[in-house]
N, C-alpha and C positions, 0 to 999 in steps of 0.2 A: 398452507403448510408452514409447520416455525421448525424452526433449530436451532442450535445454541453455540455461540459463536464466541473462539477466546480470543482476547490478542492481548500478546503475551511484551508487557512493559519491561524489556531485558535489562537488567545494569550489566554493560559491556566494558569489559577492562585489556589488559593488552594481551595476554594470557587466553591465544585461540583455543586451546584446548580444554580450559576452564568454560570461555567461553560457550561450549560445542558442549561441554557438559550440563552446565546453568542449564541450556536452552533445553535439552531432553528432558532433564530434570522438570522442567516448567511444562513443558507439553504434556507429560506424562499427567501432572497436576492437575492439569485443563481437561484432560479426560477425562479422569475419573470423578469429576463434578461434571461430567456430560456434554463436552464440547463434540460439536460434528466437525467443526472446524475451526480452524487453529491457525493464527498466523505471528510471524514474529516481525519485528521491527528490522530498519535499514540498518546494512553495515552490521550485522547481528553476531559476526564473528570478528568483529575488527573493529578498534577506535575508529571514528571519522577523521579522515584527513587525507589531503591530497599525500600528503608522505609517507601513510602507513597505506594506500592501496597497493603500492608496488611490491610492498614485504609482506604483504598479509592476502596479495593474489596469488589463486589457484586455479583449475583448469576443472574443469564440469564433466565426466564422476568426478569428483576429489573429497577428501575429509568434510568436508561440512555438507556436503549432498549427501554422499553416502549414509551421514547420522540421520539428517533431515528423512531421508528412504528409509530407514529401521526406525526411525518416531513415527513415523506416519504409520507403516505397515503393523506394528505392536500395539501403536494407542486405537487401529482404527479409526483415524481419522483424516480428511481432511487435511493439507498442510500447505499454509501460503509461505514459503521460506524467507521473510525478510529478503534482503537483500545479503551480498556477499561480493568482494571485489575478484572477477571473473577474467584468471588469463585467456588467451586465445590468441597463441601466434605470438606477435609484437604487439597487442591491442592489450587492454584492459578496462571492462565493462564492471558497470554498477546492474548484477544482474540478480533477477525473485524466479527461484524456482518452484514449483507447485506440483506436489505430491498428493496420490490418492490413496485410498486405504488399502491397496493391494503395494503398495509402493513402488508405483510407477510413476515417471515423470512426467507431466500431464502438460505442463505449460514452462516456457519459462521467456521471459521481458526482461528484456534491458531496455535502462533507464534512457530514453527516447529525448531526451533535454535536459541537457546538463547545468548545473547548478554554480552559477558564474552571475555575482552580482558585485556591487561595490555602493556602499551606504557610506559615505562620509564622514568620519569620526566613530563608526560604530561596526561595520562589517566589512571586508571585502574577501570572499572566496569564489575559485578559478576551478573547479570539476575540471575544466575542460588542458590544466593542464598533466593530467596524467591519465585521466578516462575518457574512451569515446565512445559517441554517442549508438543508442541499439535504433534500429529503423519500422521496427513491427507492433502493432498492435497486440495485444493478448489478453482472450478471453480462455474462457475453458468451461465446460460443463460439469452441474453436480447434479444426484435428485435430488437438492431443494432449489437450483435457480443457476440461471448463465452469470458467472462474475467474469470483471474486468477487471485489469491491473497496470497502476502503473506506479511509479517511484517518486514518492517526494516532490520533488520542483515539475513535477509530470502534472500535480494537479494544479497548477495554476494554467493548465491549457484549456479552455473549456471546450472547442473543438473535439479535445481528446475525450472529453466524456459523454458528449454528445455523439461521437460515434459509437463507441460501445453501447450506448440508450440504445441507438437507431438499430443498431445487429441483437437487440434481443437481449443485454442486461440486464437485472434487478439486483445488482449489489457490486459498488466498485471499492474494492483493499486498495488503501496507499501507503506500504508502508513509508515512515518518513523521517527525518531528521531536522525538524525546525529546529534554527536557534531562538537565543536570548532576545534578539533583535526581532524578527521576524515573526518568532513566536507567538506572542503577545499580542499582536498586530491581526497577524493574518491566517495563525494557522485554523480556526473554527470557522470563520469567516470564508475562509475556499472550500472548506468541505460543508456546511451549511447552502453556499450558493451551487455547487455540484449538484449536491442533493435536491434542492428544492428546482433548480430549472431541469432539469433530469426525470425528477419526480421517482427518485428511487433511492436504495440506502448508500450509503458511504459509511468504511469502516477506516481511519487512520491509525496506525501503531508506532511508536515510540519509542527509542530506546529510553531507559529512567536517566536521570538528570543526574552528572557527577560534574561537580564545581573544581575540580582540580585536573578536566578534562583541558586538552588545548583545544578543542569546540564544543561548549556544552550546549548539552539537547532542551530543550523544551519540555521533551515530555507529555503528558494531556493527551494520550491515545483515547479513541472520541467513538463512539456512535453516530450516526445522524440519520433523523428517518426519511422517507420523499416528503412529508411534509414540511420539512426544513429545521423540523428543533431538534438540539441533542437530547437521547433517552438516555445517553450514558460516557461519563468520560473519567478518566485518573487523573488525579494528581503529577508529581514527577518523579516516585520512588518505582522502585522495581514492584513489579503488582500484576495479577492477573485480572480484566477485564472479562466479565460472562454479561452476555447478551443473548437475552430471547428473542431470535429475529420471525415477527410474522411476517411472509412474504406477500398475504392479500393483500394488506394496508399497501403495497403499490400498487395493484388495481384500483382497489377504494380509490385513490388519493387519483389518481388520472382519469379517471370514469368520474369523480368530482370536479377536476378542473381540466380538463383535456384538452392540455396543451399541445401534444403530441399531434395529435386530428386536425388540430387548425396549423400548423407549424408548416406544412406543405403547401395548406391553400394558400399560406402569407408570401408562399418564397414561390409561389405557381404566380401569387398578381405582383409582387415583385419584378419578378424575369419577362412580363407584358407590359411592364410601364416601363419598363428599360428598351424592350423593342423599339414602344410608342416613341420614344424620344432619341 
């Protein structure tokens, strides 16, 4: 089975409401060049920054679900919602809502590991001091395939995409916000080795790259197949991204090299030489 898949490269500015229009606007776009699904980038209503989640968090219905539920339901399609900074209580979560063509809320993930690094001369950002962290996995079903999600600094767990493999995946959305630093470095590099020890696709989206942002994005929303190469990636301007995903090519690619099948028996004579000794 193939479908066609957008992910939609948002230029985010501080202006939610502009914001929350771009992105309709864009989805609406991605449809009528025949997207089934449609995802937007992290922070898709708001600058990135520990200082603008607390001004630019909302509570789940709130404005940017609610448009996300009349895109989804109008365009018919599919809708992976980027991310959005999610009140709740005295909390505030980095969290990806997921809409169906009926515009119901099908799924929704918080970001599961927060993004708290320190690069010496070059980065240091703290997620963790204004957002906490979400505790669940989340898959959701479509007819073309079970996807997984997770956010950003989510893919560098491989754990985390190994179990969604294991529960019956064939296509994990991240959406994400590399930087300048990191970018460069690591961002094709985690989603290439997802993909390929997984042996199934990976989709990353991006917001587009503004240089007078105080954290600029990276950009580079990516394809990757189970075979491990990218079929398709952006640049770092605002841009929609269309993908012809065939789903066999993850059987092919695992009934070629079946990793999955021997992955048990290794972790079956693992757990007896540990006995033995």
């Amino acid at each position: 089975m193939s479908f066609r898949l957008a992910l939609i490269q948002l230029a985010v500015g501080a202006s939610k409401p502009e914001n929350l229009a771009r992105a309709s606007r864009l989805i609406k776009e991605a449809a009528t060049k025949g997207a089934n699904l449609v995802a937007l980038p992290e922070c898709f209503n708001s600058p990135y920054g520990t200082s603008y989640f607390p001004e630019y968090a909302e509570s789940i219905p709130g404005p940017s679900t609610e448009m996300l539920l009349a895109a989804a339901k109008e365009n018919n399609v599919f809708l992976v919602g980027g991310s959005i900074p999610e009140r709740d209580g005295d909390k505030i979560y980095n969290t990806c809502t997921v809409f169906n063509p009926n515009g119901d809320m099908i799924a929704k993930h918080r970001k599961m590991h927060l993004f708290d690094i320190d690069v010496p001369g070059k980065i240091r950002f703290q997620e963790s001091e204004t957002l906490s962290p979400g505790n669940n996995f989340t898959m959701f079903e479509t007819p073309m395939c079970k996807i997984g999600i997770g956010i950003c600094y989510d893919i560098r767990f491989a754990e985390m995409a190994q179990i969604y493999a294991r529960n019956g995946c064939k296509l994990l959305i991240y959406p994400g916000a590399f930087n300048m630093t990191t970018g460069p470095a690591h961002w094709e590099l985690l989603q290439r080795a997802r993909a390929l020890d997984n042996q199934l696709f990976v989709a990353t989206v991006s917001p587009a790259r503004d240089e007078s942002a105080s954290y600029v994005a990276w950009g580079h929303s990516t394809v990757v197949s189970p075979w491990g190469d990218v079929i398709a990636s952006k640049e770092h301007e605002e841009s929609i991204l269309l993908v012809d995903i065939d789903m066999e090519r993850v059987d092919q690619v695992r009934n070629q090299i079946p990793v999955s099948k021997q992955r048990r028996t290794d972790l079956y004579g693992v757990q007896e030489l540990n006995k033995g000794t």
